[in-house]
C-alpha positions in Angstrom: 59.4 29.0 49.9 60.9 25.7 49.2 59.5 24.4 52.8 55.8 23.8 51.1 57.2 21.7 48.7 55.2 18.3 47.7 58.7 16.9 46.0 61.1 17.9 47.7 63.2 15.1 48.4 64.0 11.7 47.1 61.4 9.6 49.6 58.5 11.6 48.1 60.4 11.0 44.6 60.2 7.3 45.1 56.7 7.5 46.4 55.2 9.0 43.5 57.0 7.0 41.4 55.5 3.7 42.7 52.1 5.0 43.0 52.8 5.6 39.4 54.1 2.5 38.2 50.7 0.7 39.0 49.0 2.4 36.3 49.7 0.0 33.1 49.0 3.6 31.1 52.3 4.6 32.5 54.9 1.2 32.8 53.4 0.4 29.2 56.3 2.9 28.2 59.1 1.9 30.1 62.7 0.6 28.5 65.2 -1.8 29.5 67.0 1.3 30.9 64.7 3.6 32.2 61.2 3.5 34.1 58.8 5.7 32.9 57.3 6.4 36.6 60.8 7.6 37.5 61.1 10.0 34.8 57.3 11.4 35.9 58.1 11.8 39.3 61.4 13.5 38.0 59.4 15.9 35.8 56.9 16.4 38.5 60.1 17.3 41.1 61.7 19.9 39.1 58.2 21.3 37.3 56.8 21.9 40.6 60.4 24.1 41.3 59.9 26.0 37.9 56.1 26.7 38.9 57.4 28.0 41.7 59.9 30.1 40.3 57.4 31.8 37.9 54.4 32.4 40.0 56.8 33.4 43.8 59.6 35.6 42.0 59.5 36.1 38.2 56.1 37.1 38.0 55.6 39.2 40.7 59.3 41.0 39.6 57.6 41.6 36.2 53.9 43.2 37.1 55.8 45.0 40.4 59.0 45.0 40.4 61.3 45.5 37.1 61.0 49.2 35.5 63.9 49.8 33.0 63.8 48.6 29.4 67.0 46.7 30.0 65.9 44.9 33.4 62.4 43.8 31.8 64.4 42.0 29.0 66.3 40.4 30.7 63.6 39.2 33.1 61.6 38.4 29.9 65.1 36.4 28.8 65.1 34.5 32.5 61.4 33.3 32.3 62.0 32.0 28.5 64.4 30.0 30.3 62.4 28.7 33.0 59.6 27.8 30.3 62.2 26.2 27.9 63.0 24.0 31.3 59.3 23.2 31.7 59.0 22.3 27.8 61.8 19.5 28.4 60.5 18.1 31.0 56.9 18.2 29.2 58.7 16.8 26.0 61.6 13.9 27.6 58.2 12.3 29.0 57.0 9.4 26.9 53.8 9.3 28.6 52.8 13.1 27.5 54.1 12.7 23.5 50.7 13.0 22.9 50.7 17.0 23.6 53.4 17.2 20.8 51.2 15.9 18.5 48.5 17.7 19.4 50.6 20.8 19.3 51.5 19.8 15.6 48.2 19.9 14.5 46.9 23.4 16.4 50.1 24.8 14.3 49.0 23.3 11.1 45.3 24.7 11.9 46.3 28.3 12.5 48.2 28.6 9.5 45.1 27.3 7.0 46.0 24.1 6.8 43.9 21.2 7.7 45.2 17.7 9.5 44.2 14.9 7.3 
């Protein structure tokens, strides 16, 4: 499974990473101590593993596979997991602190309230 991957090593981390860092929408958000290209291609890396995880062995182990109450919560446990991984990755990213935002306000609208 882990053959087919685009990221799979440090030379394709480094790639992506430069291709990146030409983009002044992404280096506009790097620090003294950390490149913000790097810490894409590092999301990208280990999101493309926690995709994989879902859609090649949790998923399938949910709809065919796991049949007793205590082995579908458990799965259920191990996929909150994998998405709480995907979250922090989605979140440590300057460039996509927009979705949080964004997030803050769908929140506010489904419970009456209006942004202002």
């Amino acid at each position: 499974m882990n053959s087919d991957r685009l990221l799979k090593d440090m030379d394709s981390w480094k790639k992506l990473a430069e291709k990146l860092d030409r983009l002044p929408e992404v280096n506009r958000y790097d620090s003294s101590d950390e490149k913000e290209a790097w810490t894409l291609a590092h999301a990208f890396a280990d999101l493309e593993e926690s995709f994989r995880t879902f859609l090649h062995d949790q998923l399938p182990r949910l709809v065919n596979g796991e049949t007793t109450t205590a082995a579908l919560n458990d799965l259920l446990t191990e996929i909150g997991e994998e998405f709480r991984h995907i979250l922090y990755h989605i979140k440590d990213s300057k460039f996509y602190a927009y979705l949080e935002a964004s997030e803050a306000g769908s929140l506010d609208a489904s419970q009456g309230r209006r942004d202002e």
